[in-house]
C-alpha positions as CSV (number, residue, x, y, z in Angstrom):
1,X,1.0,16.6,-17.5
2,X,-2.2,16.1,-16.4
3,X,-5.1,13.4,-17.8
4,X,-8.9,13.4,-18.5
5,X,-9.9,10.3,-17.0
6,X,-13.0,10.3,-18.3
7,X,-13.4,7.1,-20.3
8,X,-10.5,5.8,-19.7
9,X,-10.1,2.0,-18.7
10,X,-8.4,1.4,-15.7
11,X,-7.5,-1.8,-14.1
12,X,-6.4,-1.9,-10.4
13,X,-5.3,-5.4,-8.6
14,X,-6.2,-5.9,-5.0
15,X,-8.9,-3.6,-5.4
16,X,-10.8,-4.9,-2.3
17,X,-7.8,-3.6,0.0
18,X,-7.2,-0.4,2.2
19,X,-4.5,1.5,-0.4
20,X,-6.6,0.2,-3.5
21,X,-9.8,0.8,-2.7
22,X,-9.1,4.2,-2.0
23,X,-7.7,4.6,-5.6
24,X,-10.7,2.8,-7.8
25,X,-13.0,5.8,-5.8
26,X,-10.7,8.6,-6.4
27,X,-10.4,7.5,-10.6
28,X,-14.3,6.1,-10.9
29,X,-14.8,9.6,-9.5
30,X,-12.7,11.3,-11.8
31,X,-14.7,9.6,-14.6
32,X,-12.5,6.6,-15.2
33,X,-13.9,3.3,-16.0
34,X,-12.0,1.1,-13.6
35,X,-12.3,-2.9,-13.5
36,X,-11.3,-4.0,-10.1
37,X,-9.5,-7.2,-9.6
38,X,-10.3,-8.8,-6.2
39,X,-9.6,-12.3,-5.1
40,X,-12.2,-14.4,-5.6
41,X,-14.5,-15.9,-2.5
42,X,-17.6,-17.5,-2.5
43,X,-19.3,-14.9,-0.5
44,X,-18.7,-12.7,-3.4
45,X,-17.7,-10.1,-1.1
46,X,-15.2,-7.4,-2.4
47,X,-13.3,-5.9,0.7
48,X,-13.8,-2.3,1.1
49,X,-15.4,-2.0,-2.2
50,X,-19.0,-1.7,-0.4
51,X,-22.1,-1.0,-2.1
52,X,-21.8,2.9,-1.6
53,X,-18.6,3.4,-3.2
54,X,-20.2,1.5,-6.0
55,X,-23.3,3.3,-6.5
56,X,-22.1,6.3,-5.6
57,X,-19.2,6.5,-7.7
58,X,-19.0,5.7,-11.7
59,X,-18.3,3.1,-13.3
60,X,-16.6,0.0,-11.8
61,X,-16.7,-3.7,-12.8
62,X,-16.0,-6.0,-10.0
63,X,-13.3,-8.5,-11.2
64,X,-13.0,-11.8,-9.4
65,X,-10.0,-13.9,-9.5
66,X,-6.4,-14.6,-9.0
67,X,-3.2,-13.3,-9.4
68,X,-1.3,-16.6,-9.8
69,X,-3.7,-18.2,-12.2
70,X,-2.0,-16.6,-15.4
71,X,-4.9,-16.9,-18.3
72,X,-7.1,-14.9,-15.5
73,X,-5.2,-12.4,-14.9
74,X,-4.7,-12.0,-19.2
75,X,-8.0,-11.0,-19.0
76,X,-8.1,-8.9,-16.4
77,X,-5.7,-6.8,-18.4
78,X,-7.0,-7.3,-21.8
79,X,-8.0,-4.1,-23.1
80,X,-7.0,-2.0,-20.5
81,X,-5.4,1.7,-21.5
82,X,-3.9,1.8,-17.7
83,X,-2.9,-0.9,-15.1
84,X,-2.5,-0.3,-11.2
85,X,-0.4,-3.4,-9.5
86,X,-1.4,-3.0,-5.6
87,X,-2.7,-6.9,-5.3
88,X,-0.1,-8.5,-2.8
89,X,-0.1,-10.6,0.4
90,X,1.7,-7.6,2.8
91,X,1.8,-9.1,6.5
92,X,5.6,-9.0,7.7
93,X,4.2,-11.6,10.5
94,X,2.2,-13.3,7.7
95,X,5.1,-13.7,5.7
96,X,7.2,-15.5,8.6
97,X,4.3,-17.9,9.0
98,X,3.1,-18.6,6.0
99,X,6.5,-17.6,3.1
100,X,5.6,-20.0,0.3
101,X,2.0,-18.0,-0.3
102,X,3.7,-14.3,0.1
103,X,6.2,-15.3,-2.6
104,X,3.3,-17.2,-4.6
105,X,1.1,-14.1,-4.7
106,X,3.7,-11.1,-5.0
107,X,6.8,-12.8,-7.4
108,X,4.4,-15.2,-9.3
109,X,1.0,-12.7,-9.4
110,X,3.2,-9.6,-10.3
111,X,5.1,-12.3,-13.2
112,X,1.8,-12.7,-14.4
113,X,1.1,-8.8,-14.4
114,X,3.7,-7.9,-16.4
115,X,3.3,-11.1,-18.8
116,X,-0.1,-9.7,-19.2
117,X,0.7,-6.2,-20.0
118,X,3.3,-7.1,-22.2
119,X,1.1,-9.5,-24.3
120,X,-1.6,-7.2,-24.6
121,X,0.3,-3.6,-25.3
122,X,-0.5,-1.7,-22.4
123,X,0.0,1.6,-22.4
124,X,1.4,2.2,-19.0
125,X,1.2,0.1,-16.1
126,X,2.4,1.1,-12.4
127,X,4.1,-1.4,-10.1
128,X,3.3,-1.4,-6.1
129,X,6.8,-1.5,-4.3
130,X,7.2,-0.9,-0.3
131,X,9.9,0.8,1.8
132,X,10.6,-2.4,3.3
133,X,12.8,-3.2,0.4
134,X,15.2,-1.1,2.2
135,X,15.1,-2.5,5.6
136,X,16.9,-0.6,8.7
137,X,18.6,2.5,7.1
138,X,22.0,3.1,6.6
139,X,21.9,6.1,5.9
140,X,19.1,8.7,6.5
141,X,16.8,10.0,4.3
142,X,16.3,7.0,2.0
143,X,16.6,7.6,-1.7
144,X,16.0,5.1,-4.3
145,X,19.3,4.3,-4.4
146,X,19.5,3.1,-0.8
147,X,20.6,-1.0,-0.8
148,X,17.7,-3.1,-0.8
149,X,17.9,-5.9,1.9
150,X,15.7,-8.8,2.3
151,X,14.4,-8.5,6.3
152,X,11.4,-10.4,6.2
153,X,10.3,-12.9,3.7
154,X,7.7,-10.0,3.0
155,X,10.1,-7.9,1.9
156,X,12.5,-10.1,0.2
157,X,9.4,-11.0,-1.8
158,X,8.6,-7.1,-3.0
159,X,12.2,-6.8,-3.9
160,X,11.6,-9.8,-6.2
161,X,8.6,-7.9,-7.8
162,X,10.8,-4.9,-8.0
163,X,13.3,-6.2,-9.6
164,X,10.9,-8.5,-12.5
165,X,9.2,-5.1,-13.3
166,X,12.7,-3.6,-13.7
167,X,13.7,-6.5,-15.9
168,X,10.8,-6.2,-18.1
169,X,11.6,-2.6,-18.4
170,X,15.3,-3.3,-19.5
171,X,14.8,-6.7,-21.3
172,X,10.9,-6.0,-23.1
173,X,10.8,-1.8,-22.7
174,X,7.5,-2.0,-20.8
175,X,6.5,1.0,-19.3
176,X,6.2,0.0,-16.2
177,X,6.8,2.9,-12.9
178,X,7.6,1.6,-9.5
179,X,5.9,4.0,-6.5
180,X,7.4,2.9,-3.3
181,X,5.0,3.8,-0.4
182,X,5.8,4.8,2.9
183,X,3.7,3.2,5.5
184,X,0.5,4.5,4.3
185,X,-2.1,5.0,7.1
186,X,-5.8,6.1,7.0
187,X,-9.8,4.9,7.1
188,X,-10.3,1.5,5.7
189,X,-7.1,0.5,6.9
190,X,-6.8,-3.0,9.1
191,X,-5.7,-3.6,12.5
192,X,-2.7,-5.5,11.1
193,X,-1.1,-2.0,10.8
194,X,0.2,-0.1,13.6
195,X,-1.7,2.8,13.6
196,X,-5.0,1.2,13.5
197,X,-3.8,-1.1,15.8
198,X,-3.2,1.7,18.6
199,X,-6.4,3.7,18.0
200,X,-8.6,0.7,18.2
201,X,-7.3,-0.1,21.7
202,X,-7.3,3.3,22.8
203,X,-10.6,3.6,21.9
204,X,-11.7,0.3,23.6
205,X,-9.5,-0.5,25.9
206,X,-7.4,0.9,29.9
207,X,-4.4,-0.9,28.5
208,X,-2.3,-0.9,25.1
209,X,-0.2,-3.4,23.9
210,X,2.8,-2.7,21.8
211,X,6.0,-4.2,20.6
212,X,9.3,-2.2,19.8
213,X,8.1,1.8,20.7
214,X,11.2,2.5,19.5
215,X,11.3,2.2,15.7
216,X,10.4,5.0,13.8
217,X,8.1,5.0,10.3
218,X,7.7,8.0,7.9
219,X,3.7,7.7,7.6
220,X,1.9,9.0,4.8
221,X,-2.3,9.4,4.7
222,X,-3.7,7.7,2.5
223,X,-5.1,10.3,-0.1
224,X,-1.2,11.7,-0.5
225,X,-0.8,7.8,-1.1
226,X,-3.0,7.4,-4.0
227,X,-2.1,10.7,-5.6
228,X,1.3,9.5,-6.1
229,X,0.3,6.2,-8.1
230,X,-1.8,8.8,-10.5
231,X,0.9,11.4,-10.7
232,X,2.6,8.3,-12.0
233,X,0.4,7.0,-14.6
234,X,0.1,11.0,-15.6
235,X,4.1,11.3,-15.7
236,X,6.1,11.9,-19.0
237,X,7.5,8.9,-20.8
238,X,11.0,9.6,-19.3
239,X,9.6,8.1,-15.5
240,X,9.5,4.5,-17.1
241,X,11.5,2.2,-15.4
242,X,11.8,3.8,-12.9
243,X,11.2,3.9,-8.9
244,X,9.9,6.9,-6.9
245,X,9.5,6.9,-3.3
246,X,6.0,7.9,-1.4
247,X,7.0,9.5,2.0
248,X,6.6,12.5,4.0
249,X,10.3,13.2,4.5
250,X,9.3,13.2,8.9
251,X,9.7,10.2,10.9
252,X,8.0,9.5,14.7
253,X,9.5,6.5,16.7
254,X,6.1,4.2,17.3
255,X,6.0,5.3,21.1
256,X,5.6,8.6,20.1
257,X,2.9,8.0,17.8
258,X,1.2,6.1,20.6
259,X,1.2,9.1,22.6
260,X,-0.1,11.5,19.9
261,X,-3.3,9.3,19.6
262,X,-3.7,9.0,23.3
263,X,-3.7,12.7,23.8
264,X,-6.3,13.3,20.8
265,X,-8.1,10.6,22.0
266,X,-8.1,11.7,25.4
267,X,-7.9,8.5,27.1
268,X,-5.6,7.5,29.7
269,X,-4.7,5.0,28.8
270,X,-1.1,2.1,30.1
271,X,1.5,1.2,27.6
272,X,2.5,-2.4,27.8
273,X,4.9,-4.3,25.5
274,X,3.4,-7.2,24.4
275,X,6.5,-10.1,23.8
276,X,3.9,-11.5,20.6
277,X,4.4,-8.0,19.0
278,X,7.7,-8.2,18.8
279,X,9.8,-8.9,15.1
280,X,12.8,-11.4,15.3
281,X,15.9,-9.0,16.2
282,X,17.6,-8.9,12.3
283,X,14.5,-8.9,10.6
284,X,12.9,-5.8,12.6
285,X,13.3,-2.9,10.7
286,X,14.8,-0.4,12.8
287,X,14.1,3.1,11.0
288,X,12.6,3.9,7.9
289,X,12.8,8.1,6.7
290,X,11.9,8.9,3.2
291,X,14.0,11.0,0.7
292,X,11.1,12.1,-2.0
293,X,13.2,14.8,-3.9
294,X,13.0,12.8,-7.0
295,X,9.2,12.0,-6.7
296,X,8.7,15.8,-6.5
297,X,10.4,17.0,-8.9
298,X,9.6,14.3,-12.0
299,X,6.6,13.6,-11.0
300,X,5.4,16.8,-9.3
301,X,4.2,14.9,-6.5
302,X,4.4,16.4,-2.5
303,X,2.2,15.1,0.4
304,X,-0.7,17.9,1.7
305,X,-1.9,15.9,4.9
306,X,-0.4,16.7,8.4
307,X,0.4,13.8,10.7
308,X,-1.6,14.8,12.9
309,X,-4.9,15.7,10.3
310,X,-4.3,12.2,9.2
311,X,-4.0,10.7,12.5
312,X,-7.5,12.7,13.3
313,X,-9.4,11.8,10.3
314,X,-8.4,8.1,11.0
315,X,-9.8,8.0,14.6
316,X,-13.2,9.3,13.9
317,X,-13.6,7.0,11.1
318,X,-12.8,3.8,13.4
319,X,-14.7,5.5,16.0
320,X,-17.6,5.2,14.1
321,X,-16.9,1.5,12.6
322,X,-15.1,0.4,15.6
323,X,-17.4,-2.8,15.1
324,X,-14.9,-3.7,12.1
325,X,-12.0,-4.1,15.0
326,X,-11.3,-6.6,17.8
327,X,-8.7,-4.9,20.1
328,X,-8.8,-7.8,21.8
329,X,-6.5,-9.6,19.2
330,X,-3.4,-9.3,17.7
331,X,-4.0,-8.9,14.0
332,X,-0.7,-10.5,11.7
């Protein structure tokens, strides 16, 4: 089924970030009115939320705060008919640094989510998962029934959130969905991600640094992305509880994908592996190739965008904000 989101509140966590942001545009300009949790600075400053998606699109209320303080985030959720869970800390090399705030934000911010929504009665809330719950494949493509396995403190962290929203599904009958995104790609995106991290380089730079070429991704742009976490929310009742994987069904080893963008770019431009890129050897994720049968057919969701559309729409959009990058530095 389809929905009229005209009217209808919204609320979408992280809102400020690349995958969310891009959803709080697509439902304020389907008529939705969407408060948009962002973590609180005193700058005030809401990520990509800039002043022209704001006046130019609808209604959206700009909600400061955090996802571990628990009262905040009951209010955040109070009154809301629909609830989109994408606030997470989501750097793999982050996470090796720095594990105690990745599980802090994603186990103890999503606790609070669900809390929240199961407190106030909400209608339907869909829960942010990642393929690197699954880690190196075992077998290829990945359903949902692949084994999860814990390969970064990142991921062992999303599995956590995967499993609490799964929990509250079993133990409380939320109706909560899981969407499990495939490395999502497109404009807005940071240069902690791969792609961006190539095409900013390219663009600026003789010389590219890289770590394993060799692992391959299933990427999926952006806009095919957020259609999947609203084919969610629009899904019949029998989707609850469950988990529906994001992904092209294609995979390209990273040294390939370098090469695509050099040759739309048409730079020439020297490969070099960069040791600082480089994952620990059991916790780098070796290949990741979606299986998205079930999404498709319960949720009538299919990606539209071409790997190489995508990969073109996102170099003329850091083309023209290249000042946002600094190829010059390894972003973890």
């Amino acid at each position: 089924m389809s929905i009229d989101w005209h009217g209808k509140k919204v609320l979408v966590t992280g809102a400020g970030g690349f995958i969310a942001s891009h959803l709080v545009e697509t439902l304020s300009r389907s008529g939705a009115i969407v408060r948009a949790m962002v973590r609180y600075n005193s700058r005030g400053a809401a990520g990509f939320l800039n002043q022209s998606i704001l006046q130019t699109h609808g209604t959206i209320e700009i909600f400061p705060g955090d996802l571990c303080d628990r009262e905040t985030v009951r209010q955040a959720v109070k009154d809301q008919e629909y609830v989109f869970h994408l606030g997470a800390l989501i750097s793999i090399p982050f996470s090796y640094r720095y594990p105690d705030a990745v599980v802090s934000t994603n186990i103890i911010g999503t606790m609070n989510i669900l809390q929240a929504c199961r407190e106030m009665g909400t209608p339907r809330l869909i829960h942010t998962s990642t393929s690197e719950v699954y880690g190196s494949a075992k077998y290829v493509p990945i359903d949902e029934l692949h084994p999860l396995q814990g390969q970064s403190p990142y991921s062992a962290s999303k599995i956590a959130a995967d499993k609490l929203a799964e929990s509250f599904y079993c133990a409380y009958g939320l109706p909560v969905v899981t969407v499990r995104p495939f490395n999502t790609y497109g404009p807005r995106q940071s240069a902690r991600a791969v792609i961006p991290a190539i095409i900013c380089q390219v663009l600026s730079r003789d010389t590219l640094l890289m770590g394993n070429k060799d692992t391959t991704r299933d990427f999926t742009f952006v806009s095919d992305t957020v259609q999947g976490f609203i084919k969610a929310a629009e899904a019949q009742q029998s989707v609850l509880g469950d988990v529906f994987n994001l992904g092209t069904g294609t995979e390209i080893s990273i040294g390939a994908l370098a090469q695509t963008i050099i040759t739309i770019t048409g730079k020439a431009v020297k490969i070099v592996q960069d040791p600082n890129r480089l994952r620990p050897e059991k916790s780098e994720v070796t290949r990741l190739l979606s299986n998205n049968q079930k999404a498709q057919k319960a949720l009538g969701w299919q990606p539209t965008v071409s790997l190489q559309g995508g990969i073109e729409t996102t170099i003329d959009w850091i083309r023209n904000h290249l000042d946002l990058y600094d190829p010059d530095h390894y972003v973890f």
